[in-house]
Structure formats: C-alpha cells, structure tokens
mmCIF file as Biopython writes it, N, C-alpha, C and O atoms, coordinates in Angstrom:
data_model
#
loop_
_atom_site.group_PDB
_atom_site.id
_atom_site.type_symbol
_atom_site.label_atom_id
_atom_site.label_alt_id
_atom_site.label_comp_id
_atom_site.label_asym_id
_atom_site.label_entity_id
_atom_site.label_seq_id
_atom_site.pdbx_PDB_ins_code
_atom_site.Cartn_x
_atom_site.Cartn_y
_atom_site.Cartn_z
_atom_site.occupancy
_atom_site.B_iso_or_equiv
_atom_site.auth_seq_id
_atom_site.auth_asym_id
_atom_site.pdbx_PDB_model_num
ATOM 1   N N  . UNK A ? 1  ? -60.162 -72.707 -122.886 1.0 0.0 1  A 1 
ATOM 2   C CA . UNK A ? 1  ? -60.977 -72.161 -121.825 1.0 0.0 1  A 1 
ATOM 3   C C  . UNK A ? 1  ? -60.419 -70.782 -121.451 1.0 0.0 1  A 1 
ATOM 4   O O  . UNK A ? 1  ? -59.207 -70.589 -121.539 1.0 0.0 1  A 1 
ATOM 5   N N  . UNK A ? 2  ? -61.270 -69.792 -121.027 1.0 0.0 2  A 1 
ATOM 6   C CA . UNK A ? 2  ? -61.150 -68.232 -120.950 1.0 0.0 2  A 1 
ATOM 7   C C  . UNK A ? 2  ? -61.652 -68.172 -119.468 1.0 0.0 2  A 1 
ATOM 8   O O  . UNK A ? 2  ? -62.837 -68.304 -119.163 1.0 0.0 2  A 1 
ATOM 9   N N  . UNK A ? 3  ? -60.493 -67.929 -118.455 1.0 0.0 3  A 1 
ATOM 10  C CA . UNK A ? 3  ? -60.529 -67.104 -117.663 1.0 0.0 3  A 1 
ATOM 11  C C  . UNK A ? 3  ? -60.479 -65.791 -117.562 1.0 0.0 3  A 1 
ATOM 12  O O  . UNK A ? 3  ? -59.580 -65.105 -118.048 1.0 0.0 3  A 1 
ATOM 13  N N  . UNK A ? 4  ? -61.895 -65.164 -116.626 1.0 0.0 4  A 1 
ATOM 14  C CA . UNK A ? 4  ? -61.961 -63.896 -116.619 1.0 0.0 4  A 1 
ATOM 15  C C  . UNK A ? 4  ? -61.949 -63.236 -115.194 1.0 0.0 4  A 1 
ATOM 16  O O  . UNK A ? 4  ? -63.125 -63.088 -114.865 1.0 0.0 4  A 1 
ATOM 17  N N  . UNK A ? 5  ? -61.244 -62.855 -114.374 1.0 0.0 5  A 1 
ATOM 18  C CA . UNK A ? 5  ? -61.510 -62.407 -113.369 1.0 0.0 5  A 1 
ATOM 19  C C  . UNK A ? 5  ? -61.360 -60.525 -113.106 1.0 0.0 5  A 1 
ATOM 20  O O  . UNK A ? 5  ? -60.395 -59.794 -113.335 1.0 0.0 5  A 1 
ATOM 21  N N  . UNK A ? 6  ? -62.425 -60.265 -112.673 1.0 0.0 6  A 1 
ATOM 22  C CA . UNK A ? 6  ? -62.883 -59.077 -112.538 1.0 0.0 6  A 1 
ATOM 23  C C  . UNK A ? 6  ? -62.487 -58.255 -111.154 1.0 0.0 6  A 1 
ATOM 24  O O  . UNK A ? 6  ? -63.312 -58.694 -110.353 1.0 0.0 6  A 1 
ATOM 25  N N  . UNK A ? 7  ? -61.665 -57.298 -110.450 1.0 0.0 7  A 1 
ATOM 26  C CA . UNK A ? 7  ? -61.346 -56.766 -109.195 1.0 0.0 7  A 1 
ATOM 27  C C  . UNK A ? 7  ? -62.249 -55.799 -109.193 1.0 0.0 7  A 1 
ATOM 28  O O  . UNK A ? 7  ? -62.534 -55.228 -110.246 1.0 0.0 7  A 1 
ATOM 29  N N  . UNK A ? 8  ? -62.831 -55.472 -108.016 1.0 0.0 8  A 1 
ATOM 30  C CA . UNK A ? 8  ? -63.475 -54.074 -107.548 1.0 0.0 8  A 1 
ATOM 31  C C  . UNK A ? 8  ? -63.172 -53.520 -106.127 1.0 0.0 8  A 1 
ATOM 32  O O  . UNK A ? 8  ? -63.296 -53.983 -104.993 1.0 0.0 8  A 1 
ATOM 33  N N  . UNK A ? 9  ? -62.740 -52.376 -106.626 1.0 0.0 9  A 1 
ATOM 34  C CA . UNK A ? 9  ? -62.535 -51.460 -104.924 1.0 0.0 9  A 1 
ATOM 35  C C  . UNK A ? 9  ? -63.191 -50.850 -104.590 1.0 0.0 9  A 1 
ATOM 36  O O  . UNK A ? 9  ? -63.410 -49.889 -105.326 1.0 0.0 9  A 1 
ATOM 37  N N  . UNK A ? 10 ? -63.834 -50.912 -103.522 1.0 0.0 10 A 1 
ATOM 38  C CA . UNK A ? 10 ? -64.685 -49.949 -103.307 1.0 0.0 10 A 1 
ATOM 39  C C  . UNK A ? 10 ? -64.179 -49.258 -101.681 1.0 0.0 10 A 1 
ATOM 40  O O  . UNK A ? 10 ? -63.927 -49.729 -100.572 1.0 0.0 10 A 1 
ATOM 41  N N  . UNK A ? 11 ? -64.210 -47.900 -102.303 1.0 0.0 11 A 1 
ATOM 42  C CA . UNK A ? 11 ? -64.243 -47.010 -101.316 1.0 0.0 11 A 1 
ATOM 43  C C  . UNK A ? 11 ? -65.063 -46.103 -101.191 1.0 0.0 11 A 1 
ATOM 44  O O  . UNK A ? 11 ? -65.590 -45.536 -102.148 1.0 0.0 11 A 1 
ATOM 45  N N  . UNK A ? 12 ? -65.328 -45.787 -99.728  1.0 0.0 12 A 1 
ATOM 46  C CA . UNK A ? 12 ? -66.510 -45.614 -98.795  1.0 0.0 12 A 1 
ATOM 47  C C  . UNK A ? 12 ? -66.553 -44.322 -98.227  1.0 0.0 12 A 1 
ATOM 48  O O  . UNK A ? 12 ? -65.560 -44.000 -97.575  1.0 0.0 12 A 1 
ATOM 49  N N  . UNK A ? 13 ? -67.470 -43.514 -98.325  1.0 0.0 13 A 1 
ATOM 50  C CA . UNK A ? 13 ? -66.825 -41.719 -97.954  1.0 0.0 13 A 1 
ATOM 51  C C  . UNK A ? 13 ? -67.856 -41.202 -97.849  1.0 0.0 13 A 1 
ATOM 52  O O  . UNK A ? 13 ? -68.801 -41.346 -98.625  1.0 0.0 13 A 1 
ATOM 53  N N  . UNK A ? 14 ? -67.817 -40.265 -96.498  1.0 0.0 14 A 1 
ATOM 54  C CA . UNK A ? 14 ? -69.656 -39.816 -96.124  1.0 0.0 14 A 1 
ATOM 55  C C  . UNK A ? 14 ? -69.502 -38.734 -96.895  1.0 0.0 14 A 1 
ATOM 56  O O  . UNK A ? 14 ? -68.401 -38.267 -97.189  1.0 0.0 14 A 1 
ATOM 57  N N  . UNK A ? 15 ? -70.802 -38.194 -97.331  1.0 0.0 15 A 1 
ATOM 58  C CA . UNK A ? 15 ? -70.978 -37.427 -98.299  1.0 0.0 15 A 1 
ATOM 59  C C  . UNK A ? 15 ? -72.613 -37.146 -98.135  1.0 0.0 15 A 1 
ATOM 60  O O  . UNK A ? 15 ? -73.275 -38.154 -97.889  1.0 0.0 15 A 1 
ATOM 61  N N  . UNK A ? 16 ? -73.183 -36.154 -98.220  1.0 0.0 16 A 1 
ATOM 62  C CA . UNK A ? 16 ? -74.448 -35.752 -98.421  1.0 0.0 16 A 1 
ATOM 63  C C  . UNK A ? 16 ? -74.683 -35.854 -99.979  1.0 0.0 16 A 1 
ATOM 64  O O  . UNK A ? 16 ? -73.885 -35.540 -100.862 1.0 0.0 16 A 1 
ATOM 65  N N  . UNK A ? 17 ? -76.072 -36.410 -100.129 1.0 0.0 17 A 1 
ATOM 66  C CA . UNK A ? 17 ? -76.194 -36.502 -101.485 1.0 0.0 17 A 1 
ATOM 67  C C  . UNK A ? 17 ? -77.584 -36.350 -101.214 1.0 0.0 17 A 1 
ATOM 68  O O  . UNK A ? 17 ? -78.055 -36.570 -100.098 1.0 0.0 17 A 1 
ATOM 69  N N  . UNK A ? 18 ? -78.401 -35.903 -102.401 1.0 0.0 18 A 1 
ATOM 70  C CA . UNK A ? 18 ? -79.844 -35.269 -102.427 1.0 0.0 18 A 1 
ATOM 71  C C  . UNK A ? 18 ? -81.169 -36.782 -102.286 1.0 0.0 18 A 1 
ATOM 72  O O  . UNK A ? 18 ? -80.891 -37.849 -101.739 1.0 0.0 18 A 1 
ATOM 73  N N  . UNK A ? 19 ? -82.079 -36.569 -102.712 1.0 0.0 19 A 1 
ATOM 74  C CA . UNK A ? 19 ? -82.992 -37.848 -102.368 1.0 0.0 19 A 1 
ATOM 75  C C  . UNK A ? 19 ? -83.035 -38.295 -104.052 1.0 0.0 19 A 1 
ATOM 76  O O  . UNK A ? 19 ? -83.284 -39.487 -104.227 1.0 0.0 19 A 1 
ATOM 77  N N  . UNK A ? 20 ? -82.828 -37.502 -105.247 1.0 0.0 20 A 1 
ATOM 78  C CA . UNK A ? 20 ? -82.692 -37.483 -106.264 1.0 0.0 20 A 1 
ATOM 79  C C  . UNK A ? 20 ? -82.174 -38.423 -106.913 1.0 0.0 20 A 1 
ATOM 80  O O  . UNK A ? 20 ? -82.481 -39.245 -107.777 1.0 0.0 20 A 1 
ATOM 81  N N  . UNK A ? 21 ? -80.950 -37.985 -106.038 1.0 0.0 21 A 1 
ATOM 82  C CA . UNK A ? 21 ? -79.119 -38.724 -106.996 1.0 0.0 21 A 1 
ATOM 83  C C  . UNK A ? 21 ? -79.343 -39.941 -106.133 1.0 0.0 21 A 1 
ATOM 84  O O  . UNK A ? 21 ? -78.738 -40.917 -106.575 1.0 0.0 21 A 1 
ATOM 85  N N  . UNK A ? 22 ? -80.078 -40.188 -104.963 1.0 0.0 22 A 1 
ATOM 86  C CA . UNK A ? 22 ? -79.883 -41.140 -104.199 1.0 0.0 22 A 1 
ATOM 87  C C  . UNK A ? 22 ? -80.546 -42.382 -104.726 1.0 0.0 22 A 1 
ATOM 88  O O  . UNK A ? 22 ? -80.115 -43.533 -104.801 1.0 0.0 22 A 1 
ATOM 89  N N  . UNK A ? 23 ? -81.955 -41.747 -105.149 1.0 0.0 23 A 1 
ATOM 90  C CA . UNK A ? 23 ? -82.997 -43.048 -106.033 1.0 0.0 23 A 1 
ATOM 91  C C  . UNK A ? 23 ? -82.474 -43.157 -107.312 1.0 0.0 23 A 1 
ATOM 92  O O  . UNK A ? 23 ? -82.857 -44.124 -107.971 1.0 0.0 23 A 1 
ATOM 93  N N  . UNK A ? 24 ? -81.627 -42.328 -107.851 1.0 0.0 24 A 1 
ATOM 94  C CA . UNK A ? 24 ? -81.142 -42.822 -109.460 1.0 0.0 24 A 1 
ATOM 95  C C  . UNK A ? 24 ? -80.122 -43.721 -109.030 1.0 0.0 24 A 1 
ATOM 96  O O  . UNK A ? 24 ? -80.043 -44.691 -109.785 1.0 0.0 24 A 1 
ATOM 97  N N  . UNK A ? 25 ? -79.192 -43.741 -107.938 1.0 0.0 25 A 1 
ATOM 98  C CA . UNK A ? 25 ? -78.112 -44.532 -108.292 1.0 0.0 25 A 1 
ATOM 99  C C  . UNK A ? 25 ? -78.646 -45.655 -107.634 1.0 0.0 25 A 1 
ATOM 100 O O  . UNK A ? 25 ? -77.722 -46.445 -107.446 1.0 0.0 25 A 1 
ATOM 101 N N  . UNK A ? 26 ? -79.896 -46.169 -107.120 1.0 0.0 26 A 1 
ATOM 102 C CA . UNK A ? 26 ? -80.348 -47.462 -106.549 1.0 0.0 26 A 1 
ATOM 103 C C  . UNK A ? 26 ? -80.852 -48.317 -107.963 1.0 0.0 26 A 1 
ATOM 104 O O  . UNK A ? 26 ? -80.567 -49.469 -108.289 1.0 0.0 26 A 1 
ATOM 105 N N  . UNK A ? 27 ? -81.777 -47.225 -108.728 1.0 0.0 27 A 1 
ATOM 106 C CA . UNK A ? 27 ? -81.871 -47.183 -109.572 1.0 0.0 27 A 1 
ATOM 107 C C  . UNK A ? 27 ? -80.781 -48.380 -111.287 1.0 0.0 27 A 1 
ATOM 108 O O  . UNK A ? 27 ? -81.140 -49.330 -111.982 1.0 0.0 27 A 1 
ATOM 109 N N  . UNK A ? 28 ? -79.767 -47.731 -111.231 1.0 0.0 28 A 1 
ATOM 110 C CA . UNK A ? 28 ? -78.483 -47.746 -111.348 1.0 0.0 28 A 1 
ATOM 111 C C  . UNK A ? 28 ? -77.973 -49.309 -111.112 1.0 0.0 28 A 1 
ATOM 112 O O  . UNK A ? 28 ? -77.740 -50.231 -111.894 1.0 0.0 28 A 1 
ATOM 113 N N  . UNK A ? 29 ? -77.911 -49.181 -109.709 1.0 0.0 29 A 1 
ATOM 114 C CA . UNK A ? 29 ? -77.619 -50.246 -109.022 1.0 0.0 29 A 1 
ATOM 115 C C  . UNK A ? 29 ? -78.607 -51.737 -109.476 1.0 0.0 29 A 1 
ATOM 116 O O  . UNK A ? 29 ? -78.183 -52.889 -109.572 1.0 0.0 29 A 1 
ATOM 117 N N  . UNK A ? 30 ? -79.891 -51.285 -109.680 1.0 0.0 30 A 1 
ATOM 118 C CA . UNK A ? 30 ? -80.657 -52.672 -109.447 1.0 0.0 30 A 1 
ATOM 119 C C  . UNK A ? 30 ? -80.528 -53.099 -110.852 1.0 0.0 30 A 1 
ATOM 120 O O  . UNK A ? 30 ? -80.454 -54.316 -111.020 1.0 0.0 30 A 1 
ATOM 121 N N  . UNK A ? 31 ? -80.483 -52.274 -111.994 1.0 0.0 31 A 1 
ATOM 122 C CA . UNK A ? 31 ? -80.264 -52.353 -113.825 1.0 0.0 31 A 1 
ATOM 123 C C  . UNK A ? 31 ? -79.028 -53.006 -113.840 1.0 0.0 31 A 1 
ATOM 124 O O  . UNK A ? 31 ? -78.845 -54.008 -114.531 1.0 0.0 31 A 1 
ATOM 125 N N  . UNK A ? 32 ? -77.856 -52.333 -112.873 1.0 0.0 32 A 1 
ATOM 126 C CA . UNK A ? 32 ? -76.305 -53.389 -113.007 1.0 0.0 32 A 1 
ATOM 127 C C  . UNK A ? 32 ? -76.721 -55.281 -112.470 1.0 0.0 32 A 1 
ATOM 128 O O  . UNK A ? 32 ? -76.314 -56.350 -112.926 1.0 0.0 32 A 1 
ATOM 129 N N  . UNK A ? 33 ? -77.638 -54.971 -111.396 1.0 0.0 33 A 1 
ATOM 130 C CA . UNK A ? 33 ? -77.455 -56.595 -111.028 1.0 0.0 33 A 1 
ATOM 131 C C  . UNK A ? 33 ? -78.309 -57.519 -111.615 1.0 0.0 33 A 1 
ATOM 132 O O  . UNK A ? 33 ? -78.211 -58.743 -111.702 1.0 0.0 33 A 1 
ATOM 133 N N  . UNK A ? 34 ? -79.462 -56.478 -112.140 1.0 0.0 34 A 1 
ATOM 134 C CA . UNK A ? 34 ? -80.375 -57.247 -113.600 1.0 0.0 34 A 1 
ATOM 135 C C  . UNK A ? 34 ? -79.464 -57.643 -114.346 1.0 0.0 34 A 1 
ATOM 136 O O  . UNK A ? 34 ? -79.140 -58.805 -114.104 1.0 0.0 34 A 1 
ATOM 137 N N  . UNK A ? 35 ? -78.740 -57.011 -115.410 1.0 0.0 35 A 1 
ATOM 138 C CA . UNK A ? 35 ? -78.028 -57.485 -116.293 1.0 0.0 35 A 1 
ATOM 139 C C  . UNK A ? 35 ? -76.952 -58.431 -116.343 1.0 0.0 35 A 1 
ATOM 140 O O  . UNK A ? 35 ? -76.602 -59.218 -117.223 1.0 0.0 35 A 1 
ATOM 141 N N  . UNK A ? 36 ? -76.339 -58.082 -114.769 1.0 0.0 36 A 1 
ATOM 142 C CA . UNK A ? 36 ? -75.406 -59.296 -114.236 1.0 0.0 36 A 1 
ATOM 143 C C  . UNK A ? 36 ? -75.758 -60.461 -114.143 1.0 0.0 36 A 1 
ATOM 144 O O  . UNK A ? 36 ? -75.157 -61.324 -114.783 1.0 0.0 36 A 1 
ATOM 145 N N  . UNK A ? 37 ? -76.847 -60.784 -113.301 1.0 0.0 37 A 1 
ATOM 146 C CA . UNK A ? 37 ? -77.792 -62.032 -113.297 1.0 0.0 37 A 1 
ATOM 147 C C  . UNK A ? 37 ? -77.764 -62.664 -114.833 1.0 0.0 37 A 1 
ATOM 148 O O  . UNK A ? 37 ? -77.199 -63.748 -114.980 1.0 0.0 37 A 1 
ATOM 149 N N  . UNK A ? 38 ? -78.436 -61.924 -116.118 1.0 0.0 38 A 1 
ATOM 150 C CA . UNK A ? 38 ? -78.787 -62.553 -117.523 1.0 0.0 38 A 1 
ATOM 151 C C  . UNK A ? 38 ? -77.399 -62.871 -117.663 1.0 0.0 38 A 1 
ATOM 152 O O  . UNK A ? 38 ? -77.233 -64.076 -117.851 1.0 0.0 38 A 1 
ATOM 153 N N  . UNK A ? 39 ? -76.100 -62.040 -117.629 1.0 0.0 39 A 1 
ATOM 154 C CA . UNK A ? 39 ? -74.318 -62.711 -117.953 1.0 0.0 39 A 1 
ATOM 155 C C  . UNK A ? 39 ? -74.558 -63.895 -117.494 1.0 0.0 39 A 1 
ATOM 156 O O  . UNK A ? 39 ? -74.979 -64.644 -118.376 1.0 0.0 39 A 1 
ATOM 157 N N  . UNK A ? 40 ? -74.424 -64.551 -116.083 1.0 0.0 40 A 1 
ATOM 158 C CA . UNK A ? 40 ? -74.698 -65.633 -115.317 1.0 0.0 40 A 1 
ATOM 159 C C  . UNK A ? 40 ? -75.855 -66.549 -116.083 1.0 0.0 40 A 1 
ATOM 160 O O  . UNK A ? 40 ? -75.355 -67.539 -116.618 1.0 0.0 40 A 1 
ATOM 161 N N  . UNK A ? 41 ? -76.840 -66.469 -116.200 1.0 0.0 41 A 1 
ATOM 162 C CA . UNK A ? 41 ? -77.430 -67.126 -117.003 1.0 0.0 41 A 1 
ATOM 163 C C  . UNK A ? 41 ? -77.125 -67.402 -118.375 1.0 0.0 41 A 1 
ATOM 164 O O  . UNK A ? 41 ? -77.256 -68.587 -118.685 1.0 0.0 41 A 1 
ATOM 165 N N  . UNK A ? 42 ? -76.698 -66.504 -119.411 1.0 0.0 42 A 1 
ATOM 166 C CA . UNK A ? 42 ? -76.177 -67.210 -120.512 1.0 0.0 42 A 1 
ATOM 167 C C  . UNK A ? 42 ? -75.064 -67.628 -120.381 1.0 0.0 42 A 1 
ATOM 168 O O  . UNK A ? 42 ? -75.140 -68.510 -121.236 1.0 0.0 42 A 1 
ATOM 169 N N  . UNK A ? 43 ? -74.308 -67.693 -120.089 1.0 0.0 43 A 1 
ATOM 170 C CA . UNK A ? 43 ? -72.704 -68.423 -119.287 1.0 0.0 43 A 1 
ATOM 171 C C  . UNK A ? 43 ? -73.379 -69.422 -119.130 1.0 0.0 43 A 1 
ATOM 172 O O  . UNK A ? 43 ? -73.336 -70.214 -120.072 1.0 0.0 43 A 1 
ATOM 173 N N  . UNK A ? 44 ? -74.182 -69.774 -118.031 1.0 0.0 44 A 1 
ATOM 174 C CA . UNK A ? 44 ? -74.317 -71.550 -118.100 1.0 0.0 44 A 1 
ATOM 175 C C  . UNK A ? 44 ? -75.430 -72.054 -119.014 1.0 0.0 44 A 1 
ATOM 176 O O  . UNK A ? 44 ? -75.885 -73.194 -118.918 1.0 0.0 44 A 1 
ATOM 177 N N  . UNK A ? 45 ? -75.862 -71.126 -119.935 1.0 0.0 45 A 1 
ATOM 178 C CA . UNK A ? 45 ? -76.474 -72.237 -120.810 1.0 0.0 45 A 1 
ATOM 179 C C  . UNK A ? 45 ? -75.627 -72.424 -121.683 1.0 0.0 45 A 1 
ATOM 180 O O  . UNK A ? 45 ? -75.964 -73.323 -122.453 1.0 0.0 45 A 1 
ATOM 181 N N  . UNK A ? 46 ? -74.266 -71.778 -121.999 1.0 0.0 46 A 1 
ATOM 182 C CA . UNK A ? 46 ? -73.289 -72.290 -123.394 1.0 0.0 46 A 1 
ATOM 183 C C  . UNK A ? 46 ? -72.752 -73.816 -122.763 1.0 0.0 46 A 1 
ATOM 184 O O  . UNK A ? 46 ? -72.016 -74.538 -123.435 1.0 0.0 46 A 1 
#
C-alpha cells in the first residue's frame, strides 16, 4: 500500500490584479478541481 500525502501553503497578499488575469486564474482554478475530482474517482474504482 502507497501512501501519498500532499502539503500546500498558501500565502495570502493584496495585490491588484486586472479582470483578465482574474477570470483566467478562476478559470485555472475550476480545470485544477475538475481534474482532482476524476484522481478521486479513479482511486476508488481500483
């Protein structure tokens, strides 16, 4: 059995950013938790 555990830091910093960069990285964001979701799903069908 293969344990995998993954850390993330996130740090937080005001910043002006355009309406551009703002919808690409939601963008971004929603494609990372699509693909995360399908990991999770083939994981429990093995």
């Amino acid at each position: 059995m293969t344990l995998t555990i993954f850390f993330l830091i996130i740090t937080i910093q005001r910043r002006e950013i355009s309406v551009e960069k703002a919808f690409h990285q939601e963008q971004v964001e929603k494609l990372y938790e699509q693909i995360k979701d399908r990991q999770v799903m083939v994981h429990h069908l093995l």
